[in-house]
C-alpha positions as CSV (number, residue, x, y, z in Angstrom):
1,X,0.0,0.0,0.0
2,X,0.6,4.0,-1.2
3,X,-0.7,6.6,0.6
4,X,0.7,9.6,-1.7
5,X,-0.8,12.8,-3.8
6,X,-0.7,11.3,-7.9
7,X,0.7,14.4,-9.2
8,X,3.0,14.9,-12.2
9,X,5.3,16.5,-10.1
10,X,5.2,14.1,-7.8
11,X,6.8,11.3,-9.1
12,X,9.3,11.4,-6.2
13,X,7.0,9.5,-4.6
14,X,8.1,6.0,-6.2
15,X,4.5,4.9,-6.8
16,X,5.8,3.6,-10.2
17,X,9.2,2.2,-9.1
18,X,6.6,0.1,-7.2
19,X,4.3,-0.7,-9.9
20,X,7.9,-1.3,-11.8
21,X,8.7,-4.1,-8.7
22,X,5.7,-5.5,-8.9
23,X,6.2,-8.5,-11.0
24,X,8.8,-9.5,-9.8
25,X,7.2,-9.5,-6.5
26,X,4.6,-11.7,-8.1
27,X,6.7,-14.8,-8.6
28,X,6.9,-15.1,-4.8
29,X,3.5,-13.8,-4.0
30,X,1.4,-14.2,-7.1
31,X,-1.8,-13.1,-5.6
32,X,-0.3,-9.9,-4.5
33,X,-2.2,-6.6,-5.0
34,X,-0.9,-3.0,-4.3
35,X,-2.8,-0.7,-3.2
36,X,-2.7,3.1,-4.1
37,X,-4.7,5.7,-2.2
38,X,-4.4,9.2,-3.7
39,X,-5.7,11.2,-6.2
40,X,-4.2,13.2,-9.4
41,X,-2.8,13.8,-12.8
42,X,-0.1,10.8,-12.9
43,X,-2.6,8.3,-12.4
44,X,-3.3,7.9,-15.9
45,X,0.6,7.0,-16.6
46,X,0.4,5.1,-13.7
47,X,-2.4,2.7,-14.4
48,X,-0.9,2.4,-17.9
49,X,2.4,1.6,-16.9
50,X,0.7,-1.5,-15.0
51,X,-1.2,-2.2,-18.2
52,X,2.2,-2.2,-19.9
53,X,3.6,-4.5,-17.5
54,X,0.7,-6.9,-17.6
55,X,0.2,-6.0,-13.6
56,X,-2.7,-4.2,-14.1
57,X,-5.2,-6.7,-11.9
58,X,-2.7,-6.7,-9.1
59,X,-3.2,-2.6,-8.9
60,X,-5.8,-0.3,-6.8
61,X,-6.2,2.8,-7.4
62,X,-8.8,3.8,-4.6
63,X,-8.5,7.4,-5.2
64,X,-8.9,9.9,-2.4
65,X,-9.4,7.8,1.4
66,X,-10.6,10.7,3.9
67,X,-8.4,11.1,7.0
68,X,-10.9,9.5,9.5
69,X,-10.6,6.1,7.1
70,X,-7.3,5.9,6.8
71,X,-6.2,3.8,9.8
72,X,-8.4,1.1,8.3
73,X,-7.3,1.0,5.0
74,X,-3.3,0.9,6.6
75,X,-4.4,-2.1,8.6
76,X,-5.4,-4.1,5.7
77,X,-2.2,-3.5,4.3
78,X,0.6,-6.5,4.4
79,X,3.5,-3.7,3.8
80,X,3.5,-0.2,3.6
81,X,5.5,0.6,0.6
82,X,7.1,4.4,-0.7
83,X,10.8,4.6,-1.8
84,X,10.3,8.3,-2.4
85,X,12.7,10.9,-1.9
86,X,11.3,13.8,0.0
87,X,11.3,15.4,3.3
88,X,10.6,13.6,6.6
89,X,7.4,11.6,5.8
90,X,4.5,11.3,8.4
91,X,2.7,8.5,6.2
92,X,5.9,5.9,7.2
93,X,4.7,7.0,10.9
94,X,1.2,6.1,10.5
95,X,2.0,3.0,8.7
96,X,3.7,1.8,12.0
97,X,1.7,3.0,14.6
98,X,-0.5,0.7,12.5
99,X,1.5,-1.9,13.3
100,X,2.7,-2.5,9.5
101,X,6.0,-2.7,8.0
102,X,7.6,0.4,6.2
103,X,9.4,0.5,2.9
104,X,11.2,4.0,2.2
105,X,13.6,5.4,0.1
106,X,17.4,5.8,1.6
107,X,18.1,9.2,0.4
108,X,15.5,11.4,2.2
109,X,13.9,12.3,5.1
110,X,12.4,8.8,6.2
111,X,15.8,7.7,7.7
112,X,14.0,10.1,11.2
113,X,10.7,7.9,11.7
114,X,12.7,4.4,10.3
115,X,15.8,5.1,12.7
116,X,18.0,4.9,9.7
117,X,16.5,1.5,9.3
118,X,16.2,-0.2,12.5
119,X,12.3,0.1,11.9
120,X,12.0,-0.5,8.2
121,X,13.7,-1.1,5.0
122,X,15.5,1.4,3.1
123,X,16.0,1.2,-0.6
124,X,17.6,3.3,-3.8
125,X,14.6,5.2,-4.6
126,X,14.4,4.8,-7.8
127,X,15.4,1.1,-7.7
128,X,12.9,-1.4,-8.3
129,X,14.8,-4.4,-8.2
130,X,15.3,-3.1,-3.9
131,X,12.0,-2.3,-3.6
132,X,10.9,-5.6,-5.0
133,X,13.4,-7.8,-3.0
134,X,12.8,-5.7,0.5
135,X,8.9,-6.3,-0.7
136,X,9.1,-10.3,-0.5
137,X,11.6,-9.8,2.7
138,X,8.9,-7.8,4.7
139,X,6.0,-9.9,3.0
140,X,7.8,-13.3,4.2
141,X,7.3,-11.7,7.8
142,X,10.3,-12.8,9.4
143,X,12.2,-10.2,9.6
144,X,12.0,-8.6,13.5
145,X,10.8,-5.4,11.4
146,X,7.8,-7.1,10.6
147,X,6.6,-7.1,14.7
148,X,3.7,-5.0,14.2
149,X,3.1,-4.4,17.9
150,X,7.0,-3.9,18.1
151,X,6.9,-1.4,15.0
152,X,3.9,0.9,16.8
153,X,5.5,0.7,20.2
154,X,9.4,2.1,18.9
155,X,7.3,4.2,16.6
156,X,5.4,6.0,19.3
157,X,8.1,5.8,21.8
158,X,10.1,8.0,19.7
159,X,7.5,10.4,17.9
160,X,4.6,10.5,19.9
161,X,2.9,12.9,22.2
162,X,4.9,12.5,25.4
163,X,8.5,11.9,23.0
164,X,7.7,15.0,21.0
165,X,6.8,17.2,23.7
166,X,10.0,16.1,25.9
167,X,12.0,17.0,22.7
168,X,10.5,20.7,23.0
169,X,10.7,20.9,26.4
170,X,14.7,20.1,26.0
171,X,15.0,22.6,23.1
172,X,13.3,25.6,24.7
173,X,15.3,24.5,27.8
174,X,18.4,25.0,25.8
175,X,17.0,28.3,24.3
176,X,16.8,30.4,27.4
């Protein structure tokens, strides 16, 4: 699963390095299916480029998932999947608190809610031979990454309420 805008511009996102991964992610898990929440220009390409690539049954576009929905549609994910390149990346963050495993790109801001990888996998972001093998790694399970109560505790520990404001706190303490 995606959760990303499907903007022209925002291919950065790695919605189609996915799509690109996906069958070869299909040998090992031939009923696999991706899902892509979002909305926008690009999905046109994209849903052609799964045509193209004869993956287009294993592809959802659900369009546009309001915020109040979107912890259920994360916890019918397997694998939370986005080897973008951008800036820190609160969607990896929901994933786990979720409880599902996490799939970023290793050249942007997700190396903060991943811990540089202790909490997910980091691939080339515009690799889709990585995504593809770190897909079948986190959809064998085994991996200690995979630990979806595990994932949402370390998660939380570090970015949520109490973690965030203690962070402040030790800034503005710093500040006067």
């Amino acid at each position: 699963m995606t959760v990303a805008r499907l903007w022209k511009g925002d291919i950065y996102k790695g919605v189609d390095v996915t799509i690109r991964a996906l069958p070869e992610i299909a040998i090992a898990f031939p009923e696999v299916k991706y899902l892509v929440i979002g909305r926008g220009d690009d999905q046109p390409r994209l849903a052609q480029l799964a045509n193209d690539l004869g993956v287009a049954d294993s592809v959802i576009f659900a369009g546009f998932v309001p915020d109040e929905a979107l912890i259920d549609h994360y916890r019918l994910a397997d694998v939370y999947v986005m080897p973008s390149q951008e800036g820190f990346g609160i969607v990896y963050l929901e994933a786990m608190a979720c409880e599902v495993p996490v799939i970023a790109g290793d050249d942007d801001g997700s190396a903060d809610p991943l811990q540089d990888g202790r909490l997910g996998w980091q691939v080339p972001h515009r690799d889709a031979t990585a995504v593809a093998k770190a897909c079948i790694e986190a959809l064998k399970g085994q991996d200690p990454r995979c630990d979806g109560p595990w994932l949402r505790q370390e998660s939380l520990a570090s970015f949520g309420a109490p973690a965030l404001a203690d962070r402040l706190s030790d800034l503005l303490g710093l500040a006067i």
